[in-house]
C-alpha positions as CSV (number, residue, x, y, z in Angstrom):
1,X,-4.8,14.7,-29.2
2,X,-4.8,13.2,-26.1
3,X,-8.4,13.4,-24.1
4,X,-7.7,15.8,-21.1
5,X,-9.6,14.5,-17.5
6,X,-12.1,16.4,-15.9
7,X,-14.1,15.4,-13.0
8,X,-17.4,15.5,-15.7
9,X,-15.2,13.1,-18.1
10,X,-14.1,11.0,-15.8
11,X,-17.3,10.0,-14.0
12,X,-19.2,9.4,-17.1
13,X,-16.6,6.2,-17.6
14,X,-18.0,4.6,-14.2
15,X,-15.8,5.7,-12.2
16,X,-16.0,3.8,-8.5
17,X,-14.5,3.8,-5.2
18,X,-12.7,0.4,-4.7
19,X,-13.0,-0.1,-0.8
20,X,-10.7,-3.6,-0.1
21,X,-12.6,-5.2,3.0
22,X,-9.3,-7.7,3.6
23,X,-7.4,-4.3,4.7
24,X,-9.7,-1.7,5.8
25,X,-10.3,-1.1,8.2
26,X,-6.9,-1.1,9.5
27,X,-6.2,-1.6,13.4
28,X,-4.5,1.6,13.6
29,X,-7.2,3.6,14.8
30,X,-6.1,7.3,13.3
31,X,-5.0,5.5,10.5
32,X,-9.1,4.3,10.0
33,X,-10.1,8.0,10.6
34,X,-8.2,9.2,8.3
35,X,-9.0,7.1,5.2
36,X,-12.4,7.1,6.0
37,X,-12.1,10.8,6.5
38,X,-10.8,10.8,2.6
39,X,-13.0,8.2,1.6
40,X,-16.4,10.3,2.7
41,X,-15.1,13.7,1.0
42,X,-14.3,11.5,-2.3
43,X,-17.6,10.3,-2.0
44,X,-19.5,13.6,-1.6
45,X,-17.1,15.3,-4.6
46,X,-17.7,12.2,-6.6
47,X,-21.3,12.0,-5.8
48,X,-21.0,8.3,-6.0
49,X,-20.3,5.6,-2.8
50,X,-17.5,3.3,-2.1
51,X,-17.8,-0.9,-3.9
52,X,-16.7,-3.4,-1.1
53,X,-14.7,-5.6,-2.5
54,X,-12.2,-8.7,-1.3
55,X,-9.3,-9.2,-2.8
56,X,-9.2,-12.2,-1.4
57,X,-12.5,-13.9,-3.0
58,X,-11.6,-12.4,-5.9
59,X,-8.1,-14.3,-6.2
60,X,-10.0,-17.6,-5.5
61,X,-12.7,-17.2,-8.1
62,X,-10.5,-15.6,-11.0
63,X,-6.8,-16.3,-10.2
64,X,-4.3,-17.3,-13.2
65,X,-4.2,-20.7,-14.5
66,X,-1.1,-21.0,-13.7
67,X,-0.9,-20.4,-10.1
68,X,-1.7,-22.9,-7.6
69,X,-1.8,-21.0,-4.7
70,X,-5.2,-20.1,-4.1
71,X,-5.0,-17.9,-0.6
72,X,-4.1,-14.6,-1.9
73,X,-2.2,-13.6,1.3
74,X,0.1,-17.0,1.0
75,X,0.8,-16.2,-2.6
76,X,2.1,-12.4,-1.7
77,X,4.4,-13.6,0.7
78,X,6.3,-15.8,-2.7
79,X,5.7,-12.8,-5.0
80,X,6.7,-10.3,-2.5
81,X,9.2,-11.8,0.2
82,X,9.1,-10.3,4.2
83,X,11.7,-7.4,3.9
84,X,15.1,-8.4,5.9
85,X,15.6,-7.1,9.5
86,X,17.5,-3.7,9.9
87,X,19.7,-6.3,11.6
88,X,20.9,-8.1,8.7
89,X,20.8,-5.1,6.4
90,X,23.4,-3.8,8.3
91,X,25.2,-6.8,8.5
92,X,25.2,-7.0,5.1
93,X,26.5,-3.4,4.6
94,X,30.1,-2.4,3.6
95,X,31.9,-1.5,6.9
96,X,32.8,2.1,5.7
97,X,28.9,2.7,5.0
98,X,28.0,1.4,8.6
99,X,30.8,4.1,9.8
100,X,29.5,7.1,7.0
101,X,26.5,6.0,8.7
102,X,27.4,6.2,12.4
103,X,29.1,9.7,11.6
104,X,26.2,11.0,9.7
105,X,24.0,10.3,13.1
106,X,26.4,12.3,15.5
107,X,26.5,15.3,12.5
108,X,22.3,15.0,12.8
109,X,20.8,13.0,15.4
110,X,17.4,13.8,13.7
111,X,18.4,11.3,11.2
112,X,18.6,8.5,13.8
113,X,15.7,6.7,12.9
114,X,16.1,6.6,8.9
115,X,19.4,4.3,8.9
């Protein structure tokens, strides 16, 4: 039978609060509030505080063998490509799905910004 979590179980495992330094803070200011908002009341439930880490220096010191990229950042950008411009994804869209599209936007112009 399967072990069922409870806060008690799951903090006698070491459980810790991974805080990633390369993206947090974040320069949207109510966006910072807001996860260190949640990341303070984790803490207090938890009764345990956050682990700075960087992805980053991790990547360099314990990368795979295999990859010679060693700035993390550089190496997301070939795992994970920029997603294309709205531009070119509709571009690239059938013409009746631009017009489905264009007809759906008159029906509910509070859909405006989704397409």
């Amino acid at each position: 039978m399967p072990t069922k979590f409870t806060l008690t179980n799951l903090l006698q495992v070491g459980t810790r609060i991974l805080y990633p330094t390369d993206y947090l803070p974040t320069q949207n200011v109510a966006q910072t509030r807001l996860i260190e908002s949640f990341i303070e009341n984790l803490e207090s439930l938890l009764g345990i505080k956050r682990t700075e880490i960087s992805l980053a220096d991790m990547w360099r010191e314990s990368k795979p063998d295999l990859v010679e990229e060693t700035d993390l950042a550089e190496y997301l950008k070939t795992v994970f490509p920029p997603l294309p411009s709205e531009h070119r994804i509709r571009m690239l869209m059938p013409p009746y799905l631009g017009w489905d599209l264009a007809l759906l936007q008159r029906r509910h112009p509070d859909c405006e910004g989704l397409f």
